[in-house]
Structures are given as structure tokens and as C-alpha cells.
C-alpha positions, -999 to +999 in steps of 0.1 A: +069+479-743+066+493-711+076+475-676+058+478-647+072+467-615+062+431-597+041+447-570+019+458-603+019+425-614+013+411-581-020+425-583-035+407-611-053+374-604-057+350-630-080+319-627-085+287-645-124+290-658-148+263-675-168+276-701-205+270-692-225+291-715-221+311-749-246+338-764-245+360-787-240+391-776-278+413-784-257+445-794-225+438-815-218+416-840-185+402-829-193+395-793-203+365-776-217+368-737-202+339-717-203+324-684-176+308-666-173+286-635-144+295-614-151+267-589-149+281-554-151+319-569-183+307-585-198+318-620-192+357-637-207+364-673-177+380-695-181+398-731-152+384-747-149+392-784-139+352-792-168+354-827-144+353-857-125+323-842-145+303-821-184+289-826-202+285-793-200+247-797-163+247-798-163+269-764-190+250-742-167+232-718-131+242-729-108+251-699-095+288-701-077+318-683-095+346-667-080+378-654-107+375-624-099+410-605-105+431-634-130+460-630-161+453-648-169+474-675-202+479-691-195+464-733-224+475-756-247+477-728-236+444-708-216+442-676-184+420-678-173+406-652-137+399-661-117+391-691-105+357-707-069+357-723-063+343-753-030+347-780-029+366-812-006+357-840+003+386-866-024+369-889-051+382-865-053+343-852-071+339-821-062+304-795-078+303-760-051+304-734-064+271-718-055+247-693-051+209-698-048+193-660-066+216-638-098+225-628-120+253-622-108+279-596-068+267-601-048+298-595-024+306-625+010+323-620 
């Protein structure tokens, strides 16, 4: 593991985001397009690769993290805005990093 100082970490801004939308993405199989509302920030549309663990009705209106000052990066043809965080367990198990008692916009440190 490598260390990076806290003025690297300092950096990074992560936001509480509500799950507005889910497509599947048109060009790969284990890709959903999503938008998020990130209250005062507004909306962004994210590629997150959430297929294998999630159906679209189990995302539409769960609470998540974004990483909201990420570059965008073009995924398979489709700008993403930013980048939810989820946990993976050894068994390639995917949970949402989500929120209970905050809304949209919340900073998270």
C-alpha cells in the first residue's frame, strides 16, 4: 500500500449523491449510465460498473458516495462525470457505500 500525504488527500471531495436514474450503458455489458443529484452541486451522469450486483430498481433512490472532483473520463464512448464508491469483499461482493441520515450535497470526510 502506498501513502500519500494529507495535502493529497485534502484534495479529494466526496459528496453524498441520490440516485436519480439508471441505464444500461449502449456499449458494455457490465455498465450501467447513472445520474445523481448532488443537491446544491446539481446532477452529473457517472458510468459506474454497479451490473453484476445491483438491478436498476434496487439503485433508483438509494443514497451513495461520489468522488465529485474526479476528472471525467470518456468509458466506452460516454463521459463520466465522477465516480461512486462502493466496497469489495474478496468474493468479488459489491455494497454501495451509502449514507443513512443525510441528504444530497452532504460533504463526507
Amino acid at each position: 500500500m502506498t501513502e500519500i500525504p494529507y495535502s493529497e488527500w485534502e484534495k479529494i471531495e466526496l459528496r453524498v449523491g441520490k440516485i436519480l436514474s439508471v441505464e444500461d450503458h449502449p456499449n458494455a455489458d457490465k455498465l450501467y449510465l447513472v445520474e445523481v443529484d448532488l443537491g446544491k452541486l446539481g446532477k452529473k451522469k457517472l458510468v459506474a460498473g454497479l451490473k453484476k450486483a445491483y438491478k436498476p430498481k434496487q439503485l433508483i433512490g438509494k443514497l451513495c458516495t461520489v468522488f465529485t472532483n474526479l476528472q471525467p473520463a470518456e468509458i466506452r464512448g460516454i463521459k463520466s462525470e465522477g465516480m461512486i464508491l462502493a466496497a469489495v469483499d474478496e468474493n468479488e461482493k459489491v455494497e454501495i457505500i451509502a449514507p443513512k441520515k443525510v441528504g444530497p450535497g452532504s460533504k463526507v470526510r
